[in-house]
Backbone bond lengths (Angstrom), bond angles and torsions (degrees), N, CA, C in turn:
res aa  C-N    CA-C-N  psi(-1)  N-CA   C-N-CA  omega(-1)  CA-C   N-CA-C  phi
1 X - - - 1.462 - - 1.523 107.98 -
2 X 1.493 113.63 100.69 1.448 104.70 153.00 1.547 151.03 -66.95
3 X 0.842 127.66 175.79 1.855 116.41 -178.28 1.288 94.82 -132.99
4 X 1.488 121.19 122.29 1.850 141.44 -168.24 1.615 84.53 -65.78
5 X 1.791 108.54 150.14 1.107 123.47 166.49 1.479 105.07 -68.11
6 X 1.055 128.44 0.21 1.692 126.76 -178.70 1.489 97.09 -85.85
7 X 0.958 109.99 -63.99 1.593 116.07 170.08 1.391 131.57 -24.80
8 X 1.597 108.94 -45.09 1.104 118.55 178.37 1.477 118.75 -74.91
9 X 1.376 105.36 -37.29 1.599 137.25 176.70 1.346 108.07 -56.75
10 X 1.032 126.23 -54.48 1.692 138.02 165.85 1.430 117.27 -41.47
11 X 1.596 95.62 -56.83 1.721 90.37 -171.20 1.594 105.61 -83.40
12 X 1.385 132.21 7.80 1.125 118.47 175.27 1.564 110.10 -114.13
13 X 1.290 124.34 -3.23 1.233 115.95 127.91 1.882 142.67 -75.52
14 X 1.094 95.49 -8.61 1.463 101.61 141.32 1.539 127.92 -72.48
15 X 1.474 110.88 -61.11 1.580 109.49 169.45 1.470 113.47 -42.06
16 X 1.453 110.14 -68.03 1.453 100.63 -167.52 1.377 137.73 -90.10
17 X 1.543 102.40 -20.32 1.952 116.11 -172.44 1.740 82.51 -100.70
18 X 1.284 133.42 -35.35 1.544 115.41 -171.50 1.803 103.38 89.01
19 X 1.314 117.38 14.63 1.548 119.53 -152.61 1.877 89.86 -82.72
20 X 1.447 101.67 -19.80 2.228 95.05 -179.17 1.628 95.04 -133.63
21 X 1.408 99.95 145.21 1.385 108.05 171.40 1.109 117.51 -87.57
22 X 1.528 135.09 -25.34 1.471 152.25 149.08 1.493 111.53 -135.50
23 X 1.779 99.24 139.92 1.519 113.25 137.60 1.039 143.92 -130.00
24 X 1.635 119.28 157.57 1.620 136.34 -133.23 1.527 76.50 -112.94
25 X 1.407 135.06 137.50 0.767 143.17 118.97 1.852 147.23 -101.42
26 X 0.911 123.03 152.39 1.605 111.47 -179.63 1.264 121.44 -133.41
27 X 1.331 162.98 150.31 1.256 173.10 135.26 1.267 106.46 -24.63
28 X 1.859 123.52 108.94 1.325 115.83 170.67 1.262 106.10 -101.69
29 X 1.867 116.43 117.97 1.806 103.46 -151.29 1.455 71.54 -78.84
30 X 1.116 155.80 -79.20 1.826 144.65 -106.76 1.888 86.72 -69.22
31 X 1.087 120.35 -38.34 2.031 98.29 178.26 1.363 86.89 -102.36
32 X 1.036 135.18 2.99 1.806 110.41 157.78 1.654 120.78 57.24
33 X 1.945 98.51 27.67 1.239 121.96 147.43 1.410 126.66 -109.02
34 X 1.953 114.48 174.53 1.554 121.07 163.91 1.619 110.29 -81.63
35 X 0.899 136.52 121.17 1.481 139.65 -166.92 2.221 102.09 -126.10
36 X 1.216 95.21 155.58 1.764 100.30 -175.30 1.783 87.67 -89.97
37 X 1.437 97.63 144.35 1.422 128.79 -173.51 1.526 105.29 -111.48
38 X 1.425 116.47 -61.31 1.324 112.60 -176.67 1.929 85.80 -155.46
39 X 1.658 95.27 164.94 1.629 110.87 179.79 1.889 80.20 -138.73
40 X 1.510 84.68 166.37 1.481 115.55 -178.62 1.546 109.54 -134.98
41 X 1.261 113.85 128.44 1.349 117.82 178.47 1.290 116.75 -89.65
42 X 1.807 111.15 161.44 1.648 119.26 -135.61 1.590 84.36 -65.72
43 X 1.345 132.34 3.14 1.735 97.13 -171.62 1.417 120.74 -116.01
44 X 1.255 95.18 11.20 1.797 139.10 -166.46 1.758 86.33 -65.17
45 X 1.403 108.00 136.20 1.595 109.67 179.00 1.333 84.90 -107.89
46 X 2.044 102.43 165.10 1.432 114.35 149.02 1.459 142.72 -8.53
47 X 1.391 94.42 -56.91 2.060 117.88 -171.07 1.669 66.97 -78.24
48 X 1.195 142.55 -82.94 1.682 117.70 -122.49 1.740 91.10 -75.90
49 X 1.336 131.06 -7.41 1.604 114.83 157.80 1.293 112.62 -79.87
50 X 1.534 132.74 -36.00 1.388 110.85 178.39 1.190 107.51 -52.46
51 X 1.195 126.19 -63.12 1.234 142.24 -157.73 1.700 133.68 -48.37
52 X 1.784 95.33 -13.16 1.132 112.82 160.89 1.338 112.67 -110.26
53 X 0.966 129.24 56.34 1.498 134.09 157.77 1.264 127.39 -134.79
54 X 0.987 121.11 128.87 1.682 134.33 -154.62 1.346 116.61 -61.61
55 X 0.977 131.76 150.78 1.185 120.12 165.86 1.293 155.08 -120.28
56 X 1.795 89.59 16.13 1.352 120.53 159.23 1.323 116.18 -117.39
57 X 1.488 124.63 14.20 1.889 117.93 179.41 1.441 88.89 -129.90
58 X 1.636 89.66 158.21 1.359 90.04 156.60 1.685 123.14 -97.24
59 X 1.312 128.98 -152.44 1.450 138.42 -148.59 1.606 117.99 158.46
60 X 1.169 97.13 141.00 1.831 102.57 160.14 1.659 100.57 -94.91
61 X 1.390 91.35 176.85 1.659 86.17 172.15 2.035 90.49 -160.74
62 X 0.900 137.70 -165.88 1.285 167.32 145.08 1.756 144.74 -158.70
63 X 0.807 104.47 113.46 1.611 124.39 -148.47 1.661 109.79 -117.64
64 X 1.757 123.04 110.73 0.975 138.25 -170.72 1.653 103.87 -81.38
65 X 1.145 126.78 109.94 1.519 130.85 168.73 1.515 114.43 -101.57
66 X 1.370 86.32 137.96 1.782 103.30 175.14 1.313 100.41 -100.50
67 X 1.598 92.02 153.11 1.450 90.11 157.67 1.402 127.78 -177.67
68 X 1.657 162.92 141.37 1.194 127.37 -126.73 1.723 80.83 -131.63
69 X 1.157 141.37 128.67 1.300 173.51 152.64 1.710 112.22 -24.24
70 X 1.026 129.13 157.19 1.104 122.06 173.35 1.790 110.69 -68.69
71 X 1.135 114.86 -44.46 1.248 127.83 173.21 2.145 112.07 -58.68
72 X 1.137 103.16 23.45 1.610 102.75 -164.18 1.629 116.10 47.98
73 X 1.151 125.91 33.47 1.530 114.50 175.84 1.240 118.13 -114.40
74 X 1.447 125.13 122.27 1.097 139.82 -164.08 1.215 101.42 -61.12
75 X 1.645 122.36 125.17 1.736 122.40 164.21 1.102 113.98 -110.86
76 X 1.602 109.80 174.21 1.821 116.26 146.70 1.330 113.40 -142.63
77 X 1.191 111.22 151.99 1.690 113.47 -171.42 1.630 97.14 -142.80
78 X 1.127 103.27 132.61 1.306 108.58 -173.19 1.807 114.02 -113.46
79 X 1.744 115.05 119.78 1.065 102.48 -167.04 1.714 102.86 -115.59
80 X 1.065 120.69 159.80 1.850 145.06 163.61 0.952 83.16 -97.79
81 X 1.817 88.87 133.06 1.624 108.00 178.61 1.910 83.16 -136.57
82 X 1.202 97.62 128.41 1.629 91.76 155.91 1.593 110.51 -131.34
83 X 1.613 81.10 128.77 1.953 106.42 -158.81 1.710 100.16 -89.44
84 X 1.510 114.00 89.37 1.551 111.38 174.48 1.831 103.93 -119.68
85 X 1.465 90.62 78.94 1.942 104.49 -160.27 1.181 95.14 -105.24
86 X 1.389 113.23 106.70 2.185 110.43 151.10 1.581 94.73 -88.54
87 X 1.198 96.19 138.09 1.210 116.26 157.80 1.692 132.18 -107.13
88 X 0.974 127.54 130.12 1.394 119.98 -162.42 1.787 115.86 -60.95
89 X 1.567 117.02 124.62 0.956 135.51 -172.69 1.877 117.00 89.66
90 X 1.142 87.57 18.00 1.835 108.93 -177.54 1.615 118.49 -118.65
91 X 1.000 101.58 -8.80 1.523 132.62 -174.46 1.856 100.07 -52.02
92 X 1.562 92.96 -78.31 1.796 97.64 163.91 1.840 116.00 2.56
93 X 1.338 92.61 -71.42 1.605 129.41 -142.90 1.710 92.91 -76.24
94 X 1.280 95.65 -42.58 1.614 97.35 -161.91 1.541 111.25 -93.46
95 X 1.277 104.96 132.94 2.035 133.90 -169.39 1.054 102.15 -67.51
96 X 1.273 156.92 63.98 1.304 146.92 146.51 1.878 123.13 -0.11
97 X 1.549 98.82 -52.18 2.033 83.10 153.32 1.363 124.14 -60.16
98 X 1.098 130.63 -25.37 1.459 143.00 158.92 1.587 121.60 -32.25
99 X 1.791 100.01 -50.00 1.140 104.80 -161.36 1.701 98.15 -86.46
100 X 1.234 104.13 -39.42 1.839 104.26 176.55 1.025 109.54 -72.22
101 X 1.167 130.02 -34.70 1.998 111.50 168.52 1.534 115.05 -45.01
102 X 1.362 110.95 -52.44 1.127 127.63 167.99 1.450 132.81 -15.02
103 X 1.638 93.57 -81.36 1.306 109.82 140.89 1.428 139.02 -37.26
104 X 0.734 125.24 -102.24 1.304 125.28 154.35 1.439 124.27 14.50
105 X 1.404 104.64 -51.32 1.288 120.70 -159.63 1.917 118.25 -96.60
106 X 1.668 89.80 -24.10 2.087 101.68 -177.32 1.517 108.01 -50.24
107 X 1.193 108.82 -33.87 1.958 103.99 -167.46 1.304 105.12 -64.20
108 X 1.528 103.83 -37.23 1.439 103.50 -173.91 1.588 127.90 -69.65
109 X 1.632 113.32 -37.84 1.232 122.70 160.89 1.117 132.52 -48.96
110 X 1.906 98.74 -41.63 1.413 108.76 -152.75 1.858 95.14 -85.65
111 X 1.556 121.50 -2.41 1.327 123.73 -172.21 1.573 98.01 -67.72
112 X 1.886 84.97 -46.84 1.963 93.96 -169.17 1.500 114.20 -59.47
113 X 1.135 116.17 -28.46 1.945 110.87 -170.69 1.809 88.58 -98.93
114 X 1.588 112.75 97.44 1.176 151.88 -175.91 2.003 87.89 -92.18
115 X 1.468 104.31 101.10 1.528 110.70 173.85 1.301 111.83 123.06
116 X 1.650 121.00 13.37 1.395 110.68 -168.64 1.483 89.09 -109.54
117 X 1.763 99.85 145.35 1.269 90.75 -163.17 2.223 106.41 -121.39
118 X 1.223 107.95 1.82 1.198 84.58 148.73 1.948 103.61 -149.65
119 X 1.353 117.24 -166.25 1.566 96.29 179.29 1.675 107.01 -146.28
120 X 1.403 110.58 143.85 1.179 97.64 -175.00 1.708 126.36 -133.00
121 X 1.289 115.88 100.04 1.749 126.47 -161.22 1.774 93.33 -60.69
122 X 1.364 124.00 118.59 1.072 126.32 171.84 1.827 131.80 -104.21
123 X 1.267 134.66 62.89 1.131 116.29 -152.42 1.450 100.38 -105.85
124 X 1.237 119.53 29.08 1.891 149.81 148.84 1.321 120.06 -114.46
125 X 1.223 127.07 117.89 1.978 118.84 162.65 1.857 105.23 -51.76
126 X 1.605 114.64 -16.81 1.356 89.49 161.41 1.035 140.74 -109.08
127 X 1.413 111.04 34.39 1.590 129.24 168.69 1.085 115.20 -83.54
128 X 1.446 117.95 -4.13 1.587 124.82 -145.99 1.692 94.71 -139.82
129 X 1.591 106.68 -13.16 1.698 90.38 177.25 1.585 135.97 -40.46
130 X 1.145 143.21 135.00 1.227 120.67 174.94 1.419 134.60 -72.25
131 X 1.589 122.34 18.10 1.060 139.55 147.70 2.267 98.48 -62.37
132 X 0.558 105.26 -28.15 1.569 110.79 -162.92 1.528 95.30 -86.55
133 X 1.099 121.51 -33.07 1.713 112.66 -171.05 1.509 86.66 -83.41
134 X 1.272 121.48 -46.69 1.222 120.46 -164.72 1.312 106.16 -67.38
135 X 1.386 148.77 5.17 1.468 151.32 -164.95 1.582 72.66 -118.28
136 X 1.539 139.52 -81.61 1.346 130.52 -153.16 1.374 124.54 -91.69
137 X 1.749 111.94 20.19 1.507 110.90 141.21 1.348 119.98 -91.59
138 X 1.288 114.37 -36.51 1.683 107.09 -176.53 1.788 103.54 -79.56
């Protein structure tokens, strides 16, 4: 499984210009790369990234967090989230080869986005609350 030079390009204008607050990525099996799905701009909150994520596929995603320190100092921590979520009564809907490609496949992505600094396997939306980033940035 490769990861598109677009891909790479994306998340490092997130890292460094700040130009997306998250990106959605997805697996295009027929080129049998990670390719960008959707970006979010810097003013884009939390809810408007949950909120684009499916809830019968899976996805990677990466998501720039702010955040101000006990010491008042403004941070950011940037986390990989890979979203392999059934949700109950969604089961039907959702591809199970889907979910093991998936798998399978995060180490490899997550090698390419060089700067992510923590990561989070989600196969609950509440693994992923943002009470939870906020426990593993500070």
């Amino acid at each position: 499984m490769g990861v598109a030079d677009q891909s790479k390009d994306t998340f490092l204008e997130l890292k460094r210009k700040k130009v997306h607050r998250y990106v959605i990525f997805k697996i295009d099996e027929k080129k049998q790369e990670v390719v960008v799905e959707k970006t979010g701009g810097p003013a884009e909150s939390y809810d408007d990234f949950t909120a684009s994520l499916p809830v019968n596929d899976c996805l990677y995603a990466v998501y720039d967090f702010d955040y101000v320190t006990s010491e008042n100092c403004q941070k950011s921590k940037i986390f990989f989230i890979a979203w392999l979520i059934q949700i109950p009564g969604y089961q039907s809907l959702f591809r199970p080869p889907a979910k093991m490609l998936y798998a399978t496949s995060k180490d490899r992505i997550r090698r390419e986005l060089d700067g992510v600094h923590y990561e989070i396997q989600a196969i609950d939306p509440t693994e992923m609350e943002l009470e939870v980033l906020r426990e593993r940035a500070h």
